[in-house]
VOBA-374976 format. One record per atom (N, C-alpha, C): residue in one letter; x, y, z. Coordinates in steps of 0.001 Angstrom, whole numbers, padded with zeros to 6 digits, always signed. Layout:
<sites>
aXYZ;...
</sites>
This chain:
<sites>
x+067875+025768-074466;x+067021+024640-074753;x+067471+023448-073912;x+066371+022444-073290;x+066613+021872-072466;x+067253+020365-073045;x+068304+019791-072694;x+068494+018603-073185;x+067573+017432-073158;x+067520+016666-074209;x+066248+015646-073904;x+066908+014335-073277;x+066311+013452-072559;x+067096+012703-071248;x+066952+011644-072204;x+068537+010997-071873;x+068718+009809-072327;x+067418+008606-071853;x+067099+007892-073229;x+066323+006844-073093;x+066425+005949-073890;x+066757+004443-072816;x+066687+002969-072898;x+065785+002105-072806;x+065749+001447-073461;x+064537+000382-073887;x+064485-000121-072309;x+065273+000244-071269;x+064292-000619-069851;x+063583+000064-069434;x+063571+001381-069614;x+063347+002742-068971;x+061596+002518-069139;x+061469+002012-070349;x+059576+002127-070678;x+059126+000838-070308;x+059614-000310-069642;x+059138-001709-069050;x+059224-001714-067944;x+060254-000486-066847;x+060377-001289-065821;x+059483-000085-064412;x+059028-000582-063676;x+058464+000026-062581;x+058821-000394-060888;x+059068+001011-060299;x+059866+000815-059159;x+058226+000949-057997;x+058380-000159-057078;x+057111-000076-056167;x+057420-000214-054673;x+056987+000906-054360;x+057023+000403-052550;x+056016+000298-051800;x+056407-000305-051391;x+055619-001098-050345;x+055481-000581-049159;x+053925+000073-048631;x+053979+000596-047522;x+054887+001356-046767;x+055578+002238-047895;x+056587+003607-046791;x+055834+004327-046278;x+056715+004359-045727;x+056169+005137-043582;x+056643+006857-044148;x+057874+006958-044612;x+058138+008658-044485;x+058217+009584-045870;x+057406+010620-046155;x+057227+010881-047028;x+058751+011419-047755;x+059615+011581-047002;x+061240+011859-047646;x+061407+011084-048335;x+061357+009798-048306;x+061569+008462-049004;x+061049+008064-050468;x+059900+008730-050544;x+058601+009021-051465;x+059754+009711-052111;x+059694+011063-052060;x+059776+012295-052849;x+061649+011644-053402;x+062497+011241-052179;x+063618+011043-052801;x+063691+009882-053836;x+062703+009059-053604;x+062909+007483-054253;x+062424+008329-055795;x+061125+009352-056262;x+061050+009665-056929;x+062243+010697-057926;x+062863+011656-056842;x+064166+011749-057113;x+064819+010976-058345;x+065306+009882-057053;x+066301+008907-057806;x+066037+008283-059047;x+064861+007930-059528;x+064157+007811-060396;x+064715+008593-061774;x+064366+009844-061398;x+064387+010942-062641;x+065833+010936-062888;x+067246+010727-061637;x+068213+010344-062519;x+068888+009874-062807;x+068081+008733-063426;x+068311+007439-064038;x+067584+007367-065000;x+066791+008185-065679;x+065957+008099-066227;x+064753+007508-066465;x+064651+007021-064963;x+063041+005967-065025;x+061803+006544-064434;x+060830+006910-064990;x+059308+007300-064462;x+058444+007142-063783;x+058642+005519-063653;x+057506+004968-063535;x+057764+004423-061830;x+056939+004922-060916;x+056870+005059-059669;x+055621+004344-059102;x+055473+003286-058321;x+053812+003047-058127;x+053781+002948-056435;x+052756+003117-055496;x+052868+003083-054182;x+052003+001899-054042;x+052044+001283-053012;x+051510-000091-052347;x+051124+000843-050799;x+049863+001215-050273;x+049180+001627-049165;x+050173+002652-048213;x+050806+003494-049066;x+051420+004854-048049;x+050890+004910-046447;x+052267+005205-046006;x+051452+005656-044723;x+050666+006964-044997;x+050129+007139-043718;x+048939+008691-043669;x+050273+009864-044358;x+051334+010045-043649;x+052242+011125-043969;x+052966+010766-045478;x+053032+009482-045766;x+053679+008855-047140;x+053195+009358-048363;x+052345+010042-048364;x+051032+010233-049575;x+052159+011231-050828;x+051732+010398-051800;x+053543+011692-052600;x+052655+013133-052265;x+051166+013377-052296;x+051141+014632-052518;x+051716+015596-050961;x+052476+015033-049992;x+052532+015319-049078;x+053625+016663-049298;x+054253+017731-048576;x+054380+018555-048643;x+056322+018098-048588;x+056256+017378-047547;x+057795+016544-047110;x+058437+015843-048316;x+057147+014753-049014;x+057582+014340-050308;x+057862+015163-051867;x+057548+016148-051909;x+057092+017219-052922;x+058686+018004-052810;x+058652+018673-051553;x+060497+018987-051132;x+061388+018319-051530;x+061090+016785-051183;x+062187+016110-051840;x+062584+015425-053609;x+061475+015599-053903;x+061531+015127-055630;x+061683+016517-056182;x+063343+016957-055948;x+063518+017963-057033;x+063600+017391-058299;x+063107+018397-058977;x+062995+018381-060318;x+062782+017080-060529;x+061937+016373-059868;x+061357+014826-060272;x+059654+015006-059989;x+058990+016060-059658;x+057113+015911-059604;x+056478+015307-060328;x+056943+015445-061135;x+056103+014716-062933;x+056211+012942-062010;x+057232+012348-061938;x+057178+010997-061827;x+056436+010690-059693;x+056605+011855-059234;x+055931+011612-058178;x+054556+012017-058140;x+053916+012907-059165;x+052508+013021-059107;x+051847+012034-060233;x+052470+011357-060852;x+052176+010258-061988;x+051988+009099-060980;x+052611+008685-059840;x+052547+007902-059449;x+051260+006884-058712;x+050536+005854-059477;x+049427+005572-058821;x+049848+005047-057304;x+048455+005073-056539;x+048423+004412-055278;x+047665+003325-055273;x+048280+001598-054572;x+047331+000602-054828;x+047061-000057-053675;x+046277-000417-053935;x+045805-001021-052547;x+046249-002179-051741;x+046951-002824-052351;x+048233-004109-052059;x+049053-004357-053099;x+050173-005108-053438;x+051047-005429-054031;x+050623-006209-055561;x+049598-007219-055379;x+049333-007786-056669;x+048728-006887-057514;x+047960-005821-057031;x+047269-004792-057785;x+048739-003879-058973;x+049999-004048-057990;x+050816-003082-058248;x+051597-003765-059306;x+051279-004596-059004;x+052300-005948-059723;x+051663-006538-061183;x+050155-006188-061410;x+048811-006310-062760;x+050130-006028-063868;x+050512-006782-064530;x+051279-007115-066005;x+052422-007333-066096;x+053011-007527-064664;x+054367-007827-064694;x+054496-008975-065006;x+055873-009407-065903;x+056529-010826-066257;x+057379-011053-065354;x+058483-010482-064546;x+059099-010593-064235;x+059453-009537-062635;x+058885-009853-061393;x+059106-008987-059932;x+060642-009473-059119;x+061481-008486-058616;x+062479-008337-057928;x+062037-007971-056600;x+062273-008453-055779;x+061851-008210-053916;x+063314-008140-053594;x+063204-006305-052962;x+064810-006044-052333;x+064405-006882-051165;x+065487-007106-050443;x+065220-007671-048707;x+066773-006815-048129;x+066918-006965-046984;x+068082-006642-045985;x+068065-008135-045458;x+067703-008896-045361;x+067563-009932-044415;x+068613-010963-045202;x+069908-011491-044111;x+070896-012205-044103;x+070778-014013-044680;x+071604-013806-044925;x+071963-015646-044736;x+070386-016258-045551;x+069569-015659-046633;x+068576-016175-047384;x+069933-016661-048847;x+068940-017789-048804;x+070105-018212-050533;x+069127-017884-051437;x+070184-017820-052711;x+069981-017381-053567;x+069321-015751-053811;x+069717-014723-052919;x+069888-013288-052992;x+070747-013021-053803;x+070526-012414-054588;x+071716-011679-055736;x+071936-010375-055767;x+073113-009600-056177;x+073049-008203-056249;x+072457-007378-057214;x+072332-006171-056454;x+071751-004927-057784;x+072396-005339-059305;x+073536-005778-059160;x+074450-005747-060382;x+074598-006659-061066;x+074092-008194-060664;x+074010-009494-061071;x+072185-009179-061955;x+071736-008552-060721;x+070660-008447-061498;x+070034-007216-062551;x+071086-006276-062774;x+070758-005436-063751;x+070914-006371-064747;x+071992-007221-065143;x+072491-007792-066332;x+070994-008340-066799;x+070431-009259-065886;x+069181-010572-066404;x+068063-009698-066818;x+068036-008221-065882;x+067118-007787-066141;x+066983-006859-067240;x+067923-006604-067733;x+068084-005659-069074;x+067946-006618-070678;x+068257-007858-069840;x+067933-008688-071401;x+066420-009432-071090;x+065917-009205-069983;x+064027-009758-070206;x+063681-008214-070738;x+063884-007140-070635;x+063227-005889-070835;x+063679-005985-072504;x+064864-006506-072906;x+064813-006497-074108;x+064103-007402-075452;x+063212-008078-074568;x+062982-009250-074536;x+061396-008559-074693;x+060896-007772-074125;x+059713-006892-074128;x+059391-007447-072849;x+059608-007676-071661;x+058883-008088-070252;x+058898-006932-069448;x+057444-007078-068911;x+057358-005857-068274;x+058315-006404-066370;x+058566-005387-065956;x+059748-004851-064659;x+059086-004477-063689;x+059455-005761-062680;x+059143-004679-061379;x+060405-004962-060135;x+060630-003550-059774;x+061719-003523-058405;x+060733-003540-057467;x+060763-004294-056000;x+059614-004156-055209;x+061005-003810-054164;x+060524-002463-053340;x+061022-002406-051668;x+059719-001900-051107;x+060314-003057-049833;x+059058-002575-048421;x+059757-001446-047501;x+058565-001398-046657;x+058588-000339-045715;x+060114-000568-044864;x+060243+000714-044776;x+061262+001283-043916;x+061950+000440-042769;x+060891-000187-042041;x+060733-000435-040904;x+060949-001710-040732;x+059626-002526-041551;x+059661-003884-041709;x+059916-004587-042791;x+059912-003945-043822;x+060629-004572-045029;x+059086-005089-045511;x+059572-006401-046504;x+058390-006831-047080;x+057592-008038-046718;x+056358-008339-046420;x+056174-009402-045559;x+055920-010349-046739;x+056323-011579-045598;x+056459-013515-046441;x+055262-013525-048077;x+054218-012857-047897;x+053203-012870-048568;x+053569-011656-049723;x+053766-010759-049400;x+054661-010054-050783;x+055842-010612-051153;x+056796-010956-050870;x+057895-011867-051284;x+057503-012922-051760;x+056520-013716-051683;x+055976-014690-052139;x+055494-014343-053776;x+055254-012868-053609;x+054347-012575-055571;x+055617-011741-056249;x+056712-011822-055562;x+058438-011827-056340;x+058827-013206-057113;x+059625-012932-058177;x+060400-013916-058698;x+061749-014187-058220;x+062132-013336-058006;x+063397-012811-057789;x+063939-011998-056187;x+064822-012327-055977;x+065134-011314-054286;x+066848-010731-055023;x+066883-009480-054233;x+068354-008915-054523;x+068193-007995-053237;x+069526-008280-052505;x+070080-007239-051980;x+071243-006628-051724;x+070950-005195-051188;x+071996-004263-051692;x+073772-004605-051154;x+074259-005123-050847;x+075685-005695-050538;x+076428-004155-049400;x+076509-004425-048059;x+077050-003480-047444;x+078026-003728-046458;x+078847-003057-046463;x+080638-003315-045436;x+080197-003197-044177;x+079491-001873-044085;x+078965-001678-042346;x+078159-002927-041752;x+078059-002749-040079;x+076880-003462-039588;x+075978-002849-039768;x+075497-002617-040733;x+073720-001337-040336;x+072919-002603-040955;x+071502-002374-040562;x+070746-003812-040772;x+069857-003204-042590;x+070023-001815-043021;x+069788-002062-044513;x+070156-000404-043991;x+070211-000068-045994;x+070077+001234-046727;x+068841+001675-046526;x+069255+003216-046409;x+067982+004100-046619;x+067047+003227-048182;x+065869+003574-047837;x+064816+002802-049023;x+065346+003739-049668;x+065546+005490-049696;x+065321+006137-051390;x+066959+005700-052021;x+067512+005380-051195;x+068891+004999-051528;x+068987+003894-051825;x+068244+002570-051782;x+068053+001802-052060;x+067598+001544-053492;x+066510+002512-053577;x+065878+002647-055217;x+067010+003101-055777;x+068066+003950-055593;x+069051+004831-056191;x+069764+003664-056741;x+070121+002687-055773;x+071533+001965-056217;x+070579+001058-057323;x+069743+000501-057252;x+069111-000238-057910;x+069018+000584-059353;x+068641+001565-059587;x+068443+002362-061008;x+069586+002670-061605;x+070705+002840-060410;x+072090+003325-061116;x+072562+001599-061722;x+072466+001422-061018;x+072942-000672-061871;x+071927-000588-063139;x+070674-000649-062882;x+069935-000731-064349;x+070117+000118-065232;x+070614+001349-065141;x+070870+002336-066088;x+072277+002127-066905;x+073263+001435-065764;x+074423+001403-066393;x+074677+000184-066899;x+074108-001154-066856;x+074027-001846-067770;x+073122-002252-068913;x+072275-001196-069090;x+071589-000500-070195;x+072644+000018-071107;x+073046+000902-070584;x+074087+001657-071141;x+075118+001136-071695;x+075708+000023-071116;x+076981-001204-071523;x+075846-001929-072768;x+074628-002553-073079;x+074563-003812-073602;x+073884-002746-074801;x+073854-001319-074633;x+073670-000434-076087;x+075144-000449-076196;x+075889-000175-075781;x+077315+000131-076644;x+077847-001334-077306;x+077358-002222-076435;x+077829-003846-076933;x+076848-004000-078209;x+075689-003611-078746;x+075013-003817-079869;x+075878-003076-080983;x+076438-001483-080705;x+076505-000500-081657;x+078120-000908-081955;x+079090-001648-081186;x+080175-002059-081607;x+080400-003024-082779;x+081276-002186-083891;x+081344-002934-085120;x+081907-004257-084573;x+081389-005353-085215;x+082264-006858-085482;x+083670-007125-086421;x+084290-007615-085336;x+085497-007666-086244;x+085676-009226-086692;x+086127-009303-087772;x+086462-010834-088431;x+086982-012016-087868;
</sites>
């Protein structure tokens, strides 16, 4: 019998969206990463032609994650994708912007608006060019991923990865901080 997957109250508020990916690996892995972390909810912003999840490249790569890559709607720009969010995160790679915060600064804020009942959105852009002035503009929020190398960003499905592993694990910390008895 199959174990039933741990689930946190961010897990049903928050939605991961990209923005115009170019390669369908990215698709299928970002959906991946998704499933383990326990989050579902996947939405696309104008795939490239090869980006499409039902693509054959993306399908390979969401093992044992299809459910959250064939669930996934396709929208026609970003505000469409963005319809009920309280609260949008815009990853960037791009340097020397203030007030960028990390995956990990921002799991914390974002696990207490989700507890809060606000609906979640992680936004990454395309591969290539990232997210333009006008999608960053319908963000609240910017975070990016913190890296030692010179490389100019993370793979996007790796990008979604680090981002879900921070939200999952301070999910995970602010349930054990509720269920801890008080001492006198």
């Amino acid at each position: 019998m199959a174990k039933a997957p741990l689930s946190l109250p961010v897990h049903g508020v928050t939605r991961f969206v990209l923005a115009r990916p170019h390669y369908p690996e990215n698709v299928g892995a970002a959906a991946r990463a998704l499933k383990t972390m326990g989050f579902g909810r996947l939405v696309l912003v104008r795939p490239g032609r090869l980006a499409h999840p039902s693509h054959e490249m993306a399908l390979k790569m969401a093992v044992k994650s299809r459910d959250v890559l064939e669930a996934a709607p396709v929208c026609d720009d970003l505000a469409e994708a963005l319809d009920g969010v309280d609260l949008a995160y815009a990853t960037t790679s791009r340097r020397g912007v203030s007030g960028v915060l990390s995956p990990r600064e921002v799991a914390v804020s974002a696990i207490a608006s989700a507890e809060r009942g606000q609906e979640l959105a992680f936004v990454f852009g395309n591969e290539k060019t990232g997210l333009s002035q006008a999608e960053l503009a319908l963000c609240h929020e910017r975070l990016r991923v913190p890296m030692a190398a010179d490389q100019p960003s993370v793979n996007l499905a790796q990008a979604v990865q680090v981002v879900a592993y921070e939200l999952f694990v301070a999910a995970l910390s602010a349930r054990s901080e509720y269920k801890r008895p008080s001492h006198p």
